[in-house]
C-alpha positions in Angstrom: 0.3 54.8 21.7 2.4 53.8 18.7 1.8 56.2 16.1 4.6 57.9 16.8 6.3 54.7 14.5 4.8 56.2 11.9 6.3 59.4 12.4 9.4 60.7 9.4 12.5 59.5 12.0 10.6 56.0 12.2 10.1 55.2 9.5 13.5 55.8 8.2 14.9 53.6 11.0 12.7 51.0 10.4 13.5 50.9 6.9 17.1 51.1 7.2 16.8 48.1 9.6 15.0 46.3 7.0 17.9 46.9 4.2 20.6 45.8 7.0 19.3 42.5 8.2 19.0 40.7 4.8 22.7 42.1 3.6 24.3 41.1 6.9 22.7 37.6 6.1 24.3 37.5 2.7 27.6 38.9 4.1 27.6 35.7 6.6 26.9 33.6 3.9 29.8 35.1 2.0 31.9 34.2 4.4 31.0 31.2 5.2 31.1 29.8 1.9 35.3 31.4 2.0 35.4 29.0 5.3 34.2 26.7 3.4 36.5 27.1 0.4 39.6 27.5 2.4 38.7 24.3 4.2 38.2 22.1 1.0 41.4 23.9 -0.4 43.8 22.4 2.9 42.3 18.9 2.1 42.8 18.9 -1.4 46.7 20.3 -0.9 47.1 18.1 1.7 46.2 15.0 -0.4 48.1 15.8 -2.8 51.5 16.7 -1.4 50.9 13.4 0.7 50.1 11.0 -3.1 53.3 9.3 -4.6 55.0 11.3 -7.1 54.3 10.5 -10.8 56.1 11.0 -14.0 54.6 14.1 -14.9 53.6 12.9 -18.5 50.6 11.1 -16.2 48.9 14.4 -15.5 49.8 16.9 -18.4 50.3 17.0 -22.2 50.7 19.8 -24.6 47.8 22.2 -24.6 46.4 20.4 -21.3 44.7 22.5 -18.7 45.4 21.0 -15.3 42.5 20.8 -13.2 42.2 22.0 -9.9 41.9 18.2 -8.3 46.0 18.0 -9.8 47.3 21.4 -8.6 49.9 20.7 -6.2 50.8 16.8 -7.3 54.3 15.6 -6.6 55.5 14.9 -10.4 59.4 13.6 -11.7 60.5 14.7 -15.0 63.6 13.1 -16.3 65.9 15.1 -19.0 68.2 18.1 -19.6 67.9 21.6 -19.0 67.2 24.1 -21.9 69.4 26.9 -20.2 69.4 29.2 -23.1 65.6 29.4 -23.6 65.5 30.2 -19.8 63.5 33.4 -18.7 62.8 34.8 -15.4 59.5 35.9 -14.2 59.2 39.5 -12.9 57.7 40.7 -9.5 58.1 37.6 -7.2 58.5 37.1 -3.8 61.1 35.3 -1.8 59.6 33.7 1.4 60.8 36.7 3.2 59.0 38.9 1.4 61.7 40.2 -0.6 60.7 41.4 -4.2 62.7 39.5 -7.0 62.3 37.1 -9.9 61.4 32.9 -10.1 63.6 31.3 -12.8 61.8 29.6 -15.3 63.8 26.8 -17.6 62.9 24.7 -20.1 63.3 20.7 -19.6 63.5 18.9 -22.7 62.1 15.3 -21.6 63.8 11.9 -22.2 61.3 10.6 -24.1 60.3 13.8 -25.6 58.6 16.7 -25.2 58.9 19.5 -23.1 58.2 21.0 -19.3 58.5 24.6 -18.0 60.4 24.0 -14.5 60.0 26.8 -11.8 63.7 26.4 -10.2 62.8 28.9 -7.6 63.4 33.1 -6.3 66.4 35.1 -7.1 66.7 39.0 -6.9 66.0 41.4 -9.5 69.2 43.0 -10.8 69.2 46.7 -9.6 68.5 47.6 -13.4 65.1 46.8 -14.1 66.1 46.2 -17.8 69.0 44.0 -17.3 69.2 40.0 -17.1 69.4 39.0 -13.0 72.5 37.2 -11.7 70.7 33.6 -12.2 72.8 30.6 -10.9 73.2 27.6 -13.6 70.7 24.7 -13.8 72.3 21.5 -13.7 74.4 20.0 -17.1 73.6 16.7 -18.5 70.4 14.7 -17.8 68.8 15.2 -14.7 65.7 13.7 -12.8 63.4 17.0 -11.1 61.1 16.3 -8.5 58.4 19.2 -7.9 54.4 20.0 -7.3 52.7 20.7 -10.6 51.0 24.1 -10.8 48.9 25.2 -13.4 49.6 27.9 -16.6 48.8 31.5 -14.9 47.0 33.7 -17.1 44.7 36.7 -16.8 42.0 35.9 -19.1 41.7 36.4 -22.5 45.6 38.3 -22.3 46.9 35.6 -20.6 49.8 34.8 -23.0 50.1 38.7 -24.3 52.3 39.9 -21.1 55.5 40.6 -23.2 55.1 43.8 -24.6 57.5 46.5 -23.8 59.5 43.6 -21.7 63.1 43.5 -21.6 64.2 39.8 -23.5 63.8 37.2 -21.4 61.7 38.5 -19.0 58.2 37.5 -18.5 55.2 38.2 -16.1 53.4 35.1 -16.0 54.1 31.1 -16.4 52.1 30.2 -19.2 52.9 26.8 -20.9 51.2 28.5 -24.5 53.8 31.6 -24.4 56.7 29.6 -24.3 55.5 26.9 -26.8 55.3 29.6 -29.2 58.5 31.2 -27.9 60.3 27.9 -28.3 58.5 26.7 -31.4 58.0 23.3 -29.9 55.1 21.8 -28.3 55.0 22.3 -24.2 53.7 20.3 -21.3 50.6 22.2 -19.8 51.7 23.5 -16.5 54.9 23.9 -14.6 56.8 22.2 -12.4 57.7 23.9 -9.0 60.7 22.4 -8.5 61.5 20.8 -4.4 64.3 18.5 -5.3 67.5 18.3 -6.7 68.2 20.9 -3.7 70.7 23.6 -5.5 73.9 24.4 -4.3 74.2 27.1 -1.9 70.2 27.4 -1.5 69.9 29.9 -5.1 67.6 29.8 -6.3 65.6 29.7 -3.3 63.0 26.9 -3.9 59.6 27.6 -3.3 57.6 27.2 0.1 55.2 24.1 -0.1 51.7 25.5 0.4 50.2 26.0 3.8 47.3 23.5 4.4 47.0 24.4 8.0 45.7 27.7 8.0 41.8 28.4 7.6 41.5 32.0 8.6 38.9 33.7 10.6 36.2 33.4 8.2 34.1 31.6 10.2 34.1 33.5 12.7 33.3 36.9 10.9 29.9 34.4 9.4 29.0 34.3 13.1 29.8 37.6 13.8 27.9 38.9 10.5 24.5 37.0 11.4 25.0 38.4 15.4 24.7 41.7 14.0 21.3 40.4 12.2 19.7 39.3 15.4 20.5 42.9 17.0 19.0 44.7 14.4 15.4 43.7 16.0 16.6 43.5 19.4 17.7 47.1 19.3 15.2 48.8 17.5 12.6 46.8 20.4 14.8 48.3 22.8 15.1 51.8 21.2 10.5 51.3 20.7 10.5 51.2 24.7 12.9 53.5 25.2 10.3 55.9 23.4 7.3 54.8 25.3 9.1 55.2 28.7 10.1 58.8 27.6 6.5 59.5 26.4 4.6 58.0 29.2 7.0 60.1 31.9 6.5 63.3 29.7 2.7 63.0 29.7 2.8 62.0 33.4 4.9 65.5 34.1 2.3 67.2 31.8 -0.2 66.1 34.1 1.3 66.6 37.1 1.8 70.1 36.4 -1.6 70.5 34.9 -3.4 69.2 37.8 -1.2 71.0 40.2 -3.0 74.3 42.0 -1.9 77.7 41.3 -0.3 79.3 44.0 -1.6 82.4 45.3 0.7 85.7 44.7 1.8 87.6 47.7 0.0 90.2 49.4 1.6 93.9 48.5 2.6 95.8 51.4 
């Protein structure tokens, strides 16, 4: 009755079956485990934005990594701003989506030291090659309120991004490149800067993070091990399917084999 499963066409599908179910399993893991990562990621931004800010010498030091649990800690940073070692960082976006650059500036500390400040978006000037239109940072000492981020790098090139770059222009915030632009030792990190507010909204300060937002990963995990259960639930329904359309053509085949042959007309 069911060696027809072992026919070429059957086998095939029951193979292929085979190879889907455990992949859609690992493709619902997959994302699960983003649910599950964008959910730990809310919490841990909105812990932090909620903490009381903290001199920013409590968190970083030159040639300090900042972990993951500190990305996003309100920080203060008291001195005066480095304008002329200020760069802007290339291919940014304003929180309308408009491309441009963040201004990056220097703060030499009080006590000493120095930060890299993010002071916000600007737009690009229409040559590509030319310095943008970047409103002045604040004279004289000055207290900064922000969320520290961490250096951005892409791996081992992480702080090799200025080749072929017009002066002062970079393409990442990396604490290491400037040290070694400046000569002077740098904070790990950044500042994004959220207070003073600058005159006239420019640079446009950055958007705090969004810890609301978890995505539809969990349901695509559902959806992904759904699939998995219909994989055996359709090829049952396709085996019957078979049966039915085997046992009705061996019932016609009977019929019509049992049937008596009718007699031919008599010639005129």
């Amino acid at each position: 009755m069911y060696r027809f499963l072992l026919t070429r066409q059957w086998v095939i599908l029951t193979l292929l079956g085979l190879v889907l179910m455990p992949t859609m399993v690992e493709l619902g893991f997959w994302q699960f485990h983003r649910h599950q990562h964008r959910v730990a990621q809310n919490e841990l931004i909105s812990r932090n934005l909620e903490a009381p800010p903290v001199p920013v010498t409590d968190l970083t030091s030159p040639g300090h990594t900042v972990p993951r649990a500190d990305f996003w800690r309100t920080v203060t940073a008291t001195g005066t701003f480095d304008t002329e070692h200020e760069v802007v960082v290339r291919r940014r976006t304003s929180t309308d989506d408009q491309i441009g650059v963040h201004v990056l500036t220097p703060l030499d500390l009080r006590d000493g030291g120095t930060v890299l400040v993010n002071r916000g978006w600007v737009p690009a000037a229409p040559n590509q090659t030319a310095y943008p239109d970047v409103p002045p940072a604040p004279r004289g000492e000055v207290t900064v309120t922000g969320r520290l981020k961490a250096d951005e790098t892409t791996g081992s090139s992480g702080i090799k991004d200025l080749a072929g770059l017009p002066d002062r222009q970079v393409m990442l915030i990396n604490s290491e490149q400037q040290s070694q632009l400046l000569s002077r030792q740098v904070l790990g990190g950044y500042i994004e800067q959220t207070a003073p507010q600058p005159s006239g909204n420019r640079p446009e300060q950055i958007a705090s993070p969004d810890d609301s937002s978890i995505g539809a990963h969990m349901a695509y995990a559902v959806q992904w091990w759904l699939f998995v259960a219909a994989v055996p639930v359709g090829w049952l329904i396709l085996v019957r399917r078979e049966l039915r359309d085997r046992a009705e053509a061996a019932a016609k085949d009977a019929t019509t084999a049992d049937a008596p042959e009718q007699p031919e007309p008599a010639s005129a």
